[in-house]
N, C-alpha and C positions, 0 to 999 in steps of 0.2 A: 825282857819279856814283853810281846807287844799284848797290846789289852786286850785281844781276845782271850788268849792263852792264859791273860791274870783274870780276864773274868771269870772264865770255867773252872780254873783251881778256886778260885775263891767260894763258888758256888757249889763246888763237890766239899768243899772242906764244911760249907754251909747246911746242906744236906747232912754230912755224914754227924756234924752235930746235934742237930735236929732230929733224924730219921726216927727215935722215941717219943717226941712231943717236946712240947714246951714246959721250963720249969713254973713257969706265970711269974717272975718276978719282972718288977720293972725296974728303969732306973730314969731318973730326974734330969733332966737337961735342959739347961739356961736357955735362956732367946737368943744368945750369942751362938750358942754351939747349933739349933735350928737353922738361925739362921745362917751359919758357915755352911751347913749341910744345904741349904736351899740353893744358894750362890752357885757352890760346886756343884748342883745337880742340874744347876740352867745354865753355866758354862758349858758343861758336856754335853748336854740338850743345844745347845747354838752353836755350838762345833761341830758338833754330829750333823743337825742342818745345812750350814754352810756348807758342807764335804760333799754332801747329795744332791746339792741343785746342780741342775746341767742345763742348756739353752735352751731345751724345753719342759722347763720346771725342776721339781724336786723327783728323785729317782728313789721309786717305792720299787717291792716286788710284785708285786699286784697294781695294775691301774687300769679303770675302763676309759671310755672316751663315747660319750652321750651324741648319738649321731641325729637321735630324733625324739622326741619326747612329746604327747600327745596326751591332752586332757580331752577325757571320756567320761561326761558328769561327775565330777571330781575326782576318779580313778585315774591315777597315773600310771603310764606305761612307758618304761624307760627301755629303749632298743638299744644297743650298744654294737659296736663292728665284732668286738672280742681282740681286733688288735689295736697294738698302739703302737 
């Protein structure tokens, strides 16, 4: 299953346990297990990254491109093309 397909099940199944609220209980978790979660969440974070850069930067869906920018007693006014 590639990890979109395991994210969305993962998040319906997430959902559909939730969809009531939360029971409010917690549970305890060592600096070990933290920080195994952390690790894992900046590997996928710097994979993710690496995958998206392309020769002109990182590839967003959205990006502008600042053609002129013009201080007006300290109001800024950012003009943009709209393309990139």
């Amino acid at each position: 299953m590639d990890f979109w397909q395991e994210s969305h099940t993962l998040k319906e199944a997430y959902r559909e346990k939730t969809f009531l609220g939360f029971k409010g209980a917690e549970t305890r978790l060592t600096f070990a297990e933290v920080g195994s979660f952390l690790a894992n969440a900046s590997a996928h974070l710097d994979a993710a990254i690496a995958k998206s850069k392309t020769g002109k930067g990182i590839t967003t869906y959205f990006a502008y491109e600042a053609v002129n920018i013009v201080n007006m007693h300290y109001k800024f006014v950012l003009k943009w093309s709209g393309v990139v």
